[in-house]
C-alpha positions as CSV (number, residue, x, y, z in Angstrom):
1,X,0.0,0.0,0.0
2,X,1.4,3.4,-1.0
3,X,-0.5,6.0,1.0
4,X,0.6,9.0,-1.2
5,X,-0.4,7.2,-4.3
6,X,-4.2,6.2,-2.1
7,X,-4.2,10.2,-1.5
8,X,-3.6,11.6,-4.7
9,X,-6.2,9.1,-5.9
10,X,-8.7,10.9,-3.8
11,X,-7.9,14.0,-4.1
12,X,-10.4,13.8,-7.3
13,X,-14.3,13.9,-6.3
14,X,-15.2,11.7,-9.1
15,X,-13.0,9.1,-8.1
16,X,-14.5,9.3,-4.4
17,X,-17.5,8.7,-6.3
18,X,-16.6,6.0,-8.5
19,X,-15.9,4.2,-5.2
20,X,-18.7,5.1,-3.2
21,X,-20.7,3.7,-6.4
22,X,-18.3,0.8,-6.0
23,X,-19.3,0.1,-2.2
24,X,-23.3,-0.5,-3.4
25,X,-23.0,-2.0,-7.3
26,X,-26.4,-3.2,-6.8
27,X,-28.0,0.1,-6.1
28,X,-26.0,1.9,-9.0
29,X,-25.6,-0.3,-11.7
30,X,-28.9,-2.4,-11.5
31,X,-29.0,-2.3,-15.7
32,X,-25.8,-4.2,-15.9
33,X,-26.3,-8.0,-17.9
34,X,-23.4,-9.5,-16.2
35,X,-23.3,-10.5,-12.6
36,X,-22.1,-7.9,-10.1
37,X,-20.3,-10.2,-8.3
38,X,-17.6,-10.1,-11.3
39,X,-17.5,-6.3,-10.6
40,X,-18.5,-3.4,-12.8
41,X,-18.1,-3.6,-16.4
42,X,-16.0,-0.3,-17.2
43,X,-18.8,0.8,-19.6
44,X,-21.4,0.9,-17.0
45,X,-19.7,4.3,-15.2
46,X,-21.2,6.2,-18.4
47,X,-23.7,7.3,-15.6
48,X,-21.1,10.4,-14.4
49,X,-21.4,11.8,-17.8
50,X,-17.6,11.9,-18.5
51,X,-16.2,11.0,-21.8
52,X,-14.8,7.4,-22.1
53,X,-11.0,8.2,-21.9
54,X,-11.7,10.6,-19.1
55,X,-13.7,7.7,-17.1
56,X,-11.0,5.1,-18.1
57,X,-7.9,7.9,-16.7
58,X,-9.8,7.5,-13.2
59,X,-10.1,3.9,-13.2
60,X,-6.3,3.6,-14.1
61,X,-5.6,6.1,-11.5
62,X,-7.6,4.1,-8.9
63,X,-6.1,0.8,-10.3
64,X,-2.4,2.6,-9.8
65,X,-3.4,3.6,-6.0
66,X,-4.5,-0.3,-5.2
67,X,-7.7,0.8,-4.3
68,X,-9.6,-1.6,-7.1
69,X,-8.9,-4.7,-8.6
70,X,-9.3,-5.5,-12.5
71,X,-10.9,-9.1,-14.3
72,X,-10.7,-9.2,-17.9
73,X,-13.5,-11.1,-19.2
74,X,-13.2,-11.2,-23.5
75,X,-12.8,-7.6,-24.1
76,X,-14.4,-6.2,-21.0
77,X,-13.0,-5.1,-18.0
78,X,-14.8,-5.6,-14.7
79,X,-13.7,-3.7,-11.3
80,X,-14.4,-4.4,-7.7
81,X,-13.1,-2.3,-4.2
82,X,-9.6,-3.8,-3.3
83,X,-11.4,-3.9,0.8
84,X,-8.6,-5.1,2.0
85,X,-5.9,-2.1,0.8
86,X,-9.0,0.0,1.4
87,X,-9.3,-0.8,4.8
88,X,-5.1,-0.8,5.4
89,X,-5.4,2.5,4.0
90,X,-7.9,3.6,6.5
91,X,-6.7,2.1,9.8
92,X,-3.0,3.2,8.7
93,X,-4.3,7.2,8.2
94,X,-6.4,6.5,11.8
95,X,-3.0,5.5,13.6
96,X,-1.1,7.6,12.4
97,X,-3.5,11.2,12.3
């Protein structure tokens, strides 16, 4: 876990929000076909309104920070909250704040 990368990773509200979205798939992203428990299929964050390389550039970002995990799947990519760096994150930040 690199807590600078974590940070900078948040510092961006959409990203916040991409996760919050994340925490609760079946209340945001109830017109998916596939599972949820495969994660999110990258196309399905349309809903923010950003164009697809801008949505992408946050994913990678949050990908880059640990904070979710990727599954290819043919030629869609699901994500899912990485919990456990997640929750390292957040008792790390409590001990040492």
């Amino acid at each position: 876990m690199d807590r600078e990368d974590i940070l900078k990773a948040l510092s961006h509200p959409m990203r916040v929000e991409i996760l919050t979205w994340l925490k609760e798939p079946e209340a945001y992203f109830k017109t998916q076909e596939h599972p949820l428990d495969m994660g999110v299929c990258a196309s399905q964050f349309e809903r923010c309104g950003l164009s697809q390389s801008t949505v992408s550039a946050h994913l990678a970002t949050l990908q880059r920070a640990g904070l979710v995990t990727t599954r290819r799947v043919g030629q869609w990519i699901f994500y899912k909250r990485n919990e456990e760096t997640i929750q390292a994150f957040l008792k790390n930040i409590g001990e040492t704040l």
